[in-house]
KEKOLVEX-461587 format. One record per residue: residue in three letters; chain; x, y, z of N, C-alpha, C, O, CB in turn. Coordinates in steps of 0.05 Angstrom, whole numbers, plus 5000, padded with zeros to 4 digits. Glycine has a CB too. Example, Ala and Ser with C-alpha at 12.3 -4.5 7.8 and 13.67 -1.06 7.14 Angstrom:
KEKOLVEX-461587
r->ALA, c->A, n.east->5264, n.north->4886, n.up->5156, ca.east->5246, ca.north->4910, ca.up->5156, c.east->5264, c.north->4934, c.up->5156, o.east->5285, o.north->4934, o.up->5169, cb.east->5226, cb.north->4911, cb.up->5181 .
r->SER, c->A, n.east->5257, n.north->4955, n.up->5142, ca.east->5273, ca.north->4979, ca.up->5143, c.east->5258, c.north->5001, c.up->5157, o.east->5268, o.north->5023, o.up->5161, cb.east->5282, cb.north->4988, cb.up->5114 .
***
This chain:
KEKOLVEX-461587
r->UNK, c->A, n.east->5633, n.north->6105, n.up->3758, ca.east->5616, ca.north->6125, ca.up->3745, c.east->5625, c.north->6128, c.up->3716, o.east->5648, o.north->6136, o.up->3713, cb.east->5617, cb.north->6152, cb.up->3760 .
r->UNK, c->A, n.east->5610, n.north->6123, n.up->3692, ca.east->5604, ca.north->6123, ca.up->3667, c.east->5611, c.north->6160, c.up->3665, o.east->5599, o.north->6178, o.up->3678, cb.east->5569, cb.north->6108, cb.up->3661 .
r->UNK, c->A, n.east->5637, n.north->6165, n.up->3643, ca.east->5642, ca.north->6194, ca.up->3637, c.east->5612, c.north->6206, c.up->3619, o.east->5601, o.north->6191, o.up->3602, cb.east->5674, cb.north->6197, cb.up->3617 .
r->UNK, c->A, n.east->5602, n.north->6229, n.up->3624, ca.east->5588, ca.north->6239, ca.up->3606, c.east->5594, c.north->6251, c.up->3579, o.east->5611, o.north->6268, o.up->3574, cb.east->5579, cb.north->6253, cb.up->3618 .
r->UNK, c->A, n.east->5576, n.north->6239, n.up->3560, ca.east->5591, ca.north->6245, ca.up->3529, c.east->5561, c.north->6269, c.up->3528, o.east->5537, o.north->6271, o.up->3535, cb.east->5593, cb.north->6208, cb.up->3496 .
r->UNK, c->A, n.east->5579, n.north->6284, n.up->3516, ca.east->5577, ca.north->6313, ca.up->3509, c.east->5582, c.north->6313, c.up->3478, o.east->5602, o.north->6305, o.up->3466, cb.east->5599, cb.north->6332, cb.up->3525 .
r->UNK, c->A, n.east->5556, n.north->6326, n.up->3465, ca.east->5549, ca.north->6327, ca.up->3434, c.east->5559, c.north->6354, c.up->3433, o.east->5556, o.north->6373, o.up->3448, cb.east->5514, cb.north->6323, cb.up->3424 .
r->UNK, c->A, n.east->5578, n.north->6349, n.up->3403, ca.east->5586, ca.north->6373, ca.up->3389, c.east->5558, c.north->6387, c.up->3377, o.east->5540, o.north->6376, o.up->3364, cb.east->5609, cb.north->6365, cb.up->3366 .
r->UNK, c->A, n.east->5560, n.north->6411, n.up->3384, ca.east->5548, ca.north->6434, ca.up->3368, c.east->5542, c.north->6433, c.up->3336, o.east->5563, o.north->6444, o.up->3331, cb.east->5564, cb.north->6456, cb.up->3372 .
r->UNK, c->A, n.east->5531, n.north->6429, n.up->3312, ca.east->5539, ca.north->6447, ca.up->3292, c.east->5540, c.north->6467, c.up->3288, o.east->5523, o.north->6482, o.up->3298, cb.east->5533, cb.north->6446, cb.up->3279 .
r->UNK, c->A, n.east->5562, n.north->6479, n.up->3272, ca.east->5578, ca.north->6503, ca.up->3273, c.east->5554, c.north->6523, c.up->3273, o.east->5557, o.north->6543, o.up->3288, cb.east->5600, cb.north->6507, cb.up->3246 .
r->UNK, c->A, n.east->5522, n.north->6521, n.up->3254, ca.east->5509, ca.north->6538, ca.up->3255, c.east->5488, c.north->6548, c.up->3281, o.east->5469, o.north->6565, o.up->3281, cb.east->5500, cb.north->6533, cb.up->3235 .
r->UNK, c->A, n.east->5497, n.north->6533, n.up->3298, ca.east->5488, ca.north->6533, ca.up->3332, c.east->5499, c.north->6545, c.up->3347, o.east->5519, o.north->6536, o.up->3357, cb.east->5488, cb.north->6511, cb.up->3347 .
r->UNK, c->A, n.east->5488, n.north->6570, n.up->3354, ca.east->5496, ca.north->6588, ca.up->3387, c.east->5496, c.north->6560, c.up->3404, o.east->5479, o.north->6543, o.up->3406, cb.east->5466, cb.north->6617, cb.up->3403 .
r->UNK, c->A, n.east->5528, n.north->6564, n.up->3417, ca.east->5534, ca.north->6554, ca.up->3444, c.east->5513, c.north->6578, c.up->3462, o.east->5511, o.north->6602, o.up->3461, cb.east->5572, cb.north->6554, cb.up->3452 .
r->UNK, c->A, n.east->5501, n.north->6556, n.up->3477, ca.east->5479, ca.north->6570, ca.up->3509, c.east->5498, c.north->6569, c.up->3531, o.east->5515, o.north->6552, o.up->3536, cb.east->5447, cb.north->6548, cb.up->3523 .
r->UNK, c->A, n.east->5490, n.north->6595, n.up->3544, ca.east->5515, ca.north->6601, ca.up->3568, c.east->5508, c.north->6580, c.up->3585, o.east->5486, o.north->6570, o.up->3585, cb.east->5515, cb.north->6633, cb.up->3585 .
r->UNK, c->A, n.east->5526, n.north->6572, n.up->3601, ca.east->5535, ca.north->6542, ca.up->3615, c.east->5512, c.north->6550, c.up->3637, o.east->5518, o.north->6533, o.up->3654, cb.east->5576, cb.north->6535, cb.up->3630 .
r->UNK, c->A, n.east->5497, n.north->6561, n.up->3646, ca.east->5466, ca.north->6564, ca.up->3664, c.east->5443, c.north->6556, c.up->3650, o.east->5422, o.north->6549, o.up->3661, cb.east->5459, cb.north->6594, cb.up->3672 .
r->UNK, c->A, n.east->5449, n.north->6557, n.up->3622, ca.east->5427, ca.north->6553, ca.up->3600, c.east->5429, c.north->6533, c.up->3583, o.east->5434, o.north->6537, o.up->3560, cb.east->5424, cb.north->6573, cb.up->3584 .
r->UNK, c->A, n.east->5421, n.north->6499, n.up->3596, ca.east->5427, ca.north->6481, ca.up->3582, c.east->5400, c.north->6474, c.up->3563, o.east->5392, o.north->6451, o.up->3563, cb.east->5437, cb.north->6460, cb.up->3598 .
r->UNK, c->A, n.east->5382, n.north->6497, n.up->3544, ca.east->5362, ca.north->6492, ca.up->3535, c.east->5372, c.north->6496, c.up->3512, o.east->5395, o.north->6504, o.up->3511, cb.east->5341, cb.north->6502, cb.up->3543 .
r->UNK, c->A, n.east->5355, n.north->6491, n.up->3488, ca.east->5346, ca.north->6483, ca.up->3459, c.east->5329, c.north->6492, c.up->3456, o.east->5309, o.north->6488, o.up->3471, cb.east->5342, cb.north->6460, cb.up->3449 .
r->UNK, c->A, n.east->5330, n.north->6510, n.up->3433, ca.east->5307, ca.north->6513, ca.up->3417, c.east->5304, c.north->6492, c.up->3390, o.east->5322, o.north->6478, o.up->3380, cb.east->5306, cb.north->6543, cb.up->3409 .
r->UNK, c->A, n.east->5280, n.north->6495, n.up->3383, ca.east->5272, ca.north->6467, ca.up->3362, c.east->5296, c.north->6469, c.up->3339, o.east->5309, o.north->6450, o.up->3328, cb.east->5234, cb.north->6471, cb.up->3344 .
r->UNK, c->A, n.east->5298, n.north->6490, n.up->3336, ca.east->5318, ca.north->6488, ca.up->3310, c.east->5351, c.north->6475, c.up->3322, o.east->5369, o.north->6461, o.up->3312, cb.east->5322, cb.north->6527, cb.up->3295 .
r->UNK, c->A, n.east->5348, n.north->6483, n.up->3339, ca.east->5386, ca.north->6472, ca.up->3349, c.east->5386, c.north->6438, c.up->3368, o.east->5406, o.north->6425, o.up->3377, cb.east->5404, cb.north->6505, cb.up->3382 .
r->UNK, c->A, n.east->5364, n.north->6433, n.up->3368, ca.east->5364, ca.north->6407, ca.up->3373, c.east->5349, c.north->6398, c.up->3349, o.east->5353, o.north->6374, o.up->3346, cb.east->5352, cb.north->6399, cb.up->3400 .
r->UNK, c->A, n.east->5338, n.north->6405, n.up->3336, ca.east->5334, ca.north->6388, ca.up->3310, c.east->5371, c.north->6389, c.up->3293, o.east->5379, o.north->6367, o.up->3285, cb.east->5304, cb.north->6410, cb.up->3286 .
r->UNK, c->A, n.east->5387, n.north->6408, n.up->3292, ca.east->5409, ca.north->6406, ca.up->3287, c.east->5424, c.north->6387, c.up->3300, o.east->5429, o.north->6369, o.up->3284, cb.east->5418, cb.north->6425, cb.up->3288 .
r->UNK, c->A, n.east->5435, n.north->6380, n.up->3327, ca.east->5439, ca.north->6355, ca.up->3338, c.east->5428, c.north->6334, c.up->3326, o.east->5441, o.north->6316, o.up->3316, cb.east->5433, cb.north->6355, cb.up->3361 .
r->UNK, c->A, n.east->5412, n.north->6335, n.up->3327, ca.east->5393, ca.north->6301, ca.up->3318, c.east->5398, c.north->6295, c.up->3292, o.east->5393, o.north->6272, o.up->3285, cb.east->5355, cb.north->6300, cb.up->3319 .
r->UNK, c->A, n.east->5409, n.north->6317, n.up->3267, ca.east->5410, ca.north->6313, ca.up->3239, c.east->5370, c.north->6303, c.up->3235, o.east->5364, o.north->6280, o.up->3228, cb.east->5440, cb.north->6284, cb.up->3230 .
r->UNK, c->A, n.east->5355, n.north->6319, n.up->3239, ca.east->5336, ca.north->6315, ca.up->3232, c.east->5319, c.north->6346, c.up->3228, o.east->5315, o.north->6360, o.up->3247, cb.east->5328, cb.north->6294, cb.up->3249 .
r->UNK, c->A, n.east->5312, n.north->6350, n.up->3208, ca.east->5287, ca.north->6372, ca.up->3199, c.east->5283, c.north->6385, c.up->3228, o.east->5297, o.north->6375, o.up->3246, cb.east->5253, cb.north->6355, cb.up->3187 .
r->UNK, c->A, n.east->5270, n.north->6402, n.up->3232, ca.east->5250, ca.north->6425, ca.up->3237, c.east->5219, c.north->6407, c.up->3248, o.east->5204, o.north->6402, o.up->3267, cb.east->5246, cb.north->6445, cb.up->3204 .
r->UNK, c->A, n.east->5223, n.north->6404, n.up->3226, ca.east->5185, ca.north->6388, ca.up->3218, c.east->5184, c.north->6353, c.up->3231, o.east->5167, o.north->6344, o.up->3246, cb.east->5178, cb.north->6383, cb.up->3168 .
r->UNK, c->A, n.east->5205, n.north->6342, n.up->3222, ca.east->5211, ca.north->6316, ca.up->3238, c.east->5207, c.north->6317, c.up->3262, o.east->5192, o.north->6301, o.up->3274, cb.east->5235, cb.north->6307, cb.up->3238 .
r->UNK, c->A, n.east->5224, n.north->6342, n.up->3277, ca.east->5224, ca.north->6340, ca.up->3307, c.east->5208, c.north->6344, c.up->3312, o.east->5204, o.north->6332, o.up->3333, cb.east->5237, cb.north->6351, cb.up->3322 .
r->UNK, c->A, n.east->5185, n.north->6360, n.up->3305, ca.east->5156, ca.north->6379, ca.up->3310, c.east->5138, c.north->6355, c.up->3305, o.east->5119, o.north->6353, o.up->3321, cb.east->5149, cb.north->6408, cb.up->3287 .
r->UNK, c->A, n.east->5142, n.north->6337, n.up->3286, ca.east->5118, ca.north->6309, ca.up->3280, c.east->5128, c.north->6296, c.up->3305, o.east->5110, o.north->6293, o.up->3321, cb.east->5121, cb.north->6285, cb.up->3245 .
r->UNK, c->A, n.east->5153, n.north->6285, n.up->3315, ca.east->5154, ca.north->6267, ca.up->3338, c.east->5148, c.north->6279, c.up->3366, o.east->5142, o.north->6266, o.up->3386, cb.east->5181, cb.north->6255, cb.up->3339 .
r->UNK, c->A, n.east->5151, n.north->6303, n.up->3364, ca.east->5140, ca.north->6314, ca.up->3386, c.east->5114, c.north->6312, c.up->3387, o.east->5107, o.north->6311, o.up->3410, cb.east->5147, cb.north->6338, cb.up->3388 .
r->UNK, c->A, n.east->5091, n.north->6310, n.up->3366, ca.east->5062, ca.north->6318, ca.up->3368, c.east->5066, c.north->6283, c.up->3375, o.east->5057, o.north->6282, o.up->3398, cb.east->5039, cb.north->6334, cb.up->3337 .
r->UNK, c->A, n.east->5073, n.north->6258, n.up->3369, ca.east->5066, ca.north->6235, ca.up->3368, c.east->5076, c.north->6231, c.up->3389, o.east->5065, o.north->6211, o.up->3398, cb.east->5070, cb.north->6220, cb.up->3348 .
r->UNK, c->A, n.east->5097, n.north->6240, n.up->3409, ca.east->5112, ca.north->6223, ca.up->3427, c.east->5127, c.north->6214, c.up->3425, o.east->5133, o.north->6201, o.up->3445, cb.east->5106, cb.north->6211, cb.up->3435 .
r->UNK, c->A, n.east->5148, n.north->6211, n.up->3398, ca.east->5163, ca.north->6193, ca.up->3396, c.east->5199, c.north->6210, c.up->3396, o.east->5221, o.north->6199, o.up->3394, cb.east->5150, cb.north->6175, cb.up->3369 .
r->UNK, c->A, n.east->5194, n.north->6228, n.up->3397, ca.east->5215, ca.north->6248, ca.up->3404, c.east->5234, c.north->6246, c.up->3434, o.east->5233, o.north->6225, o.up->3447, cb.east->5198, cb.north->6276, cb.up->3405 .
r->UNK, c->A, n.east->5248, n.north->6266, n.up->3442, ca.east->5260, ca.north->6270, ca.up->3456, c.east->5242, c.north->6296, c.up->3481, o.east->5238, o.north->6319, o.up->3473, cb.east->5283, cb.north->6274, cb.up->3439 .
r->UNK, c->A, n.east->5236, n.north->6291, n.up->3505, ca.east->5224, ca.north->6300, ca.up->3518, c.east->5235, c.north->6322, c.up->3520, o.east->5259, o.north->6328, o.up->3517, cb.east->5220, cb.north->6288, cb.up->3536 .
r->UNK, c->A, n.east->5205, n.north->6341, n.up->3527, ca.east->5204, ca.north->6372, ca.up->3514, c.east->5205, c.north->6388, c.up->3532, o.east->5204, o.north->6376, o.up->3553, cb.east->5181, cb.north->6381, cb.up->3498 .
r->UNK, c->A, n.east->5206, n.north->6419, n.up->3534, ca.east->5193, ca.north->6439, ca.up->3549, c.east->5174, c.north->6459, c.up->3534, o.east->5177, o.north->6473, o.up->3513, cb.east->5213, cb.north->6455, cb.up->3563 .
r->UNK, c->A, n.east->5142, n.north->6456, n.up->3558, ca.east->5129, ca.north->6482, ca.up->3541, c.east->5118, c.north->6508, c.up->3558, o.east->5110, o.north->6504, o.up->3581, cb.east->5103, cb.north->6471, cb.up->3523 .
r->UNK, c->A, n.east->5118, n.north->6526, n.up->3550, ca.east->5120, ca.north->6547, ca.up->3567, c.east->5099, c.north->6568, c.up->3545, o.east->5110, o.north->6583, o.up->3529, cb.east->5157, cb.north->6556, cb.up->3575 .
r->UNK, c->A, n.east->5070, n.north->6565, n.up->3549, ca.east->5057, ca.north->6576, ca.up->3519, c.east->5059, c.north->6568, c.up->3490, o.east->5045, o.north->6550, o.up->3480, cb.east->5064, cb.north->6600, cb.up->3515 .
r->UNK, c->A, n.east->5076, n.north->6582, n.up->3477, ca.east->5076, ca.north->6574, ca.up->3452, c.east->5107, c.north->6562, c.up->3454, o.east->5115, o.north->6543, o.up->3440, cb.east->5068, cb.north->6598, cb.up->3430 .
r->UNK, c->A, n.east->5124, n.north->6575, n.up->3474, ca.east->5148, ca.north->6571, ca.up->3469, c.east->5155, c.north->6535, c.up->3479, o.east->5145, o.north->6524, o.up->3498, cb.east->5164, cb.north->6597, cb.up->3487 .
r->UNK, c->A, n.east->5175, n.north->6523, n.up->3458, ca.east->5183, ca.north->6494, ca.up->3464, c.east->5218, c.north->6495, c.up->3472, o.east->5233, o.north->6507, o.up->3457, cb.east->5176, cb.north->6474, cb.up->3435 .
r->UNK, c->A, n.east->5225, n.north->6486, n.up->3487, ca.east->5253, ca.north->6482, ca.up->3495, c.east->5254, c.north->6454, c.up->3503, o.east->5240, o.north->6439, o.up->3516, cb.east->5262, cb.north->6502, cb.up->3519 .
r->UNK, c->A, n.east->5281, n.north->6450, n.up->3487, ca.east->5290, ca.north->6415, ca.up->3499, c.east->5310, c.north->6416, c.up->3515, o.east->5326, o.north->6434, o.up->3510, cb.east->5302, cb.north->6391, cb.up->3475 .
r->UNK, c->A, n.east->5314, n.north->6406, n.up->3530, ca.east->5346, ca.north->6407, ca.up->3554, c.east->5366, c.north->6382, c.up->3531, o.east->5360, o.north->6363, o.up->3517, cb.east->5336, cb.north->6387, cb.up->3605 .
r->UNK, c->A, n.east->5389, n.north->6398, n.up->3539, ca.east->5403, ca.north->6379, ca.up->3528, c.east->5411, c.north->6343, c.up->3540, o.east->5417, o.north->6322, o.up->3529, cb.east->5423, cb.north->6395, cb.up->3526 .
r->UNK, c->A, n.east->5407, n.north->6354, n.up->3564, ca.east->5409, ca.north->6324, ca.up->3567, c.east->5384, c.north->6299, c.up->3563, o.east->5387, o.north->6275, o.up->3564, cb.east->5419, cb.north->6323, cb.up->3594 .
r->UNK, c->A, n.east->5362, n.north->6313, n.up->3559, ca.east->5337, ca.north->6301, ca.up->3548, c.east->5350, c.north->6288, c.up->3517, o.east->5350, o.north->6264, o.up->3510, cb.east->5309, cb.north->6328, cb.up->3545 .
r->UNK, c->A, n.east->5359, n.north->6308, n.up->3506, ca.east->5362, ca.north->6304, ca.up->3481, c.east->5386, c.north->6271, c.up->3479, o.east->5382, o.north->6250, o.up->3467, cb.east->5374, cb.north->6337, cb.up->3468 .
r->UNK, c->A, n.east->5408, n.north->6280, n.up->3496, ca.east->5430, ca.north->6251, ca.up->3500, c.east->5412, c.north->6231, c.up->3505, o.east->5409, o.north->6213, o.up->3488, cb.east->5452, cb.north->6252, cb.up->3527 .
r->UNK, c->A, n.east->5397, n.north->6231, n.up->3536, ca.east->5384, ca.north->6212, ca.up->3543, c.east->5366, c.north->6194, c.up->3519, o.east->5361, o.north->6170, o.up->3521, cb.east->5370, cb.north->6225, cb.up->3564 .
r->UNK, c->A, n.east->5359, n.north->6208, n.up->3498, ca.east->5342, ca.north->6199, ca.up->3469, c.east->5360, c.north->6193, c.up->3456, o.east->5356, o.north->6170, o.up->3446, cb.east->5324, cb.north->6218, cb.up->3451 .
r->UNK, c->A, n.east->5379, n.north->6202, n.up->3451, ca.east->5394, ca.north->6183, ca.up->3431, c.east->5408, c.north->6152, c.up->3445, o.east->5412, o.north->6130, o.up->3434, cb.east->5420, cb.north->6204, cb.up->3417 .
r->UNK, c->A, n.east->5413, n.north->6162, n.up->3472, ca.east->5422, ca.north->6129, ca.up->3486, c.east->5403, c.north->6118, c.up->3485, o.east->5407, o.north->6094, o.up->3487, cb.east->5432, cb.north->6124, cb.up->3515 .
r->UNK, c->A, n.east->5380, n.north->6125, n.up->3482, ca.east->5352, ca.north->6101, ca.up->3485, c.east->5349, c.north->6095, c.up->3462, o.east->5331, o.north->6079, o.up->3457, cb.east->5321, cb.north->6111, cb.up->3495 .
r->UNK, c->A, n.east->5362, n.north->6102, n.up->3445, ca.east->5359, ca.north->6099, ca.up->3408, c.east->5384, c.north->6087, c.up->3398, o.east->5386, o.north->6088, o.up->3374, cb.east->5356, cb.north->6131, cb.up->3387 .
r->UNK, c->A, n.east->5404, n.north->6075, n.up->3413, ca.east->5425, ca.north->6067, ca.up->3407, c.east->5427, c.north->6034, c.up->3404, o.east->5413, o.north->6022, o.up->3420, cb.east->5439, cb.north->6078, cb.up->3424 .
r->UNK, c->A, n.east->5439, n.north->6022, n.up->3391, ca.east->5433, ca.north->5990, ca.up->3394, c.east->5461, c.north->5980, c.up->3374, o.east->5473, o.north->5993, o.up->3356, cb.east->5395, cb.north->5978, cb.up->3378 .
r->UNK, c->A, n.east->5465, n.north->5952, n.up->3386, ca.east->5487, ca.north->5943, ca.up->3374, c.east->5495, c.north->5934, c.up->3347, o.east->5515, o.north->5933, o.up->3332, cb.east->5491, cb.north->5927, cb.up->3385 .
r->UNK, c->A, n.east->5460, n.north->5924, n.up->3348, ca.east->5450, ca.north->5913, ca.up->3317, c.east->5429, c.north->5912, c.up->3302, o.east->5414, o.north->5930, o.up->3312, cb.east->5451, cb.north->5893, cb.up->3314 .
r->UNK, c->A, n.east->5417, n.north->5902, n.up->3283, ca.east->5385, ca.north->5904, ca.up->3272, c.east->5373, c.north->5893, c.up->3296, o.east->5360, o.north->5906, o.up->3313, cb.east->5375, cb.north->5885, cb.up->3241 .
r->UNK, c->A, n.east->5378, n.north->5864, n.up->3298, ca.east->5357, ca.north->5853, ca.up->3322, c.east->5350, c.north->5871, c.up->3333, o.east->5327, o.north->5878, o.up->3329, cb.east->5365, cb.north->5835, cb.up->3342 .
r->UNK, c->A, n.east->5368, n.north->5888, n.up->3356, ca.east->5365, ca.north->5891, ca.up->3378, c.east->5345, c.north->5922, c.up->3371, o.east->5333, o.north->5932, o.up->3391, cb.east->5395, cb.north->5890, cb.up->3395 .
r->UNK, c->A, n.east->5344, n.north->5930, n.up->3356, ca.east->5327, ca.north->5952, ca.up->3341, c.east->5303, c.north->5944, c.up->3337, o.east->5283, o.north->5959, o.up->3341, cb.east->5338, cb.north->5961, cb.up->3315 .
r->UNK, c->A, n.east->5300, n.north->5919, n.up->3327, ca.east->5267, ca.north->5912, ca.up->3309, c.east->5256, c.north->5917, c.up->3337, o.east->5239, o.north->5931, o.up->3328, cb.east->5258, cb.north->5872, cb.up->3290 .
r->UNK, c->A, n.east->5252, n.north->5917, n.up->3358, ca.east->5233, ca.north->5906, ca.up->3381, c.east->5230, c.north->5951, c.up->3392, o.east->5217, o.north->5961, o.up->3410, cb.east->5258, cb.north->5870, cb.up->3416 .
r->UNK, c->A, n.east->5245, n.north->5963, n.up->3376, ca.east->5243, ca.north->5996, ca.up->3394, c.east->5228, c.north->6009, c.up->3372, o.east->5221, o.north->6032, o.up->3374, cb.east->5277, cb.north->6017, cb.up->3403 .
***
């Protein structure tokens, strides 16, 4: 069994109590080092990290968020041009 890697916080991110593995747009746009607006354009296109919606409200689970960056991970250019 493969250990689970666990993403540091930035400092300007409430830790969620260990029952509450959700995100709001702003603290997983902080993980990702990407905008507000980035995450909000890949979300309208699909090309984001799978979402939760609940009305207006959007929540990402964190492990949605891991699972997207391992799917975004690659050894080299090649192996990138084809994702």
């Amino acid at each position: 069994m493969e250990p689970q890697m666990t993403l540091p916080l930035p400092h300007h991110v409430e830790p969620l109590p260990p029952w509450d593995g959700l995100l709001d747009p702003r603290s997983a746009a902080a993980i990702l080092r990407l905008s507000i607006h980035t995450l909000a354009d890949m979300r309208c296109k699909g090309t984001g990290p799978r979402f939760l919606k609940a009305g207006r409200l959007v929540r990402y689970r964190l492990s949605d968020v891991q699972a997207w960056l391992d799917a975004h991970s690659f050894q080299n250019t090649s192996e990138a041009k084809g994702a």
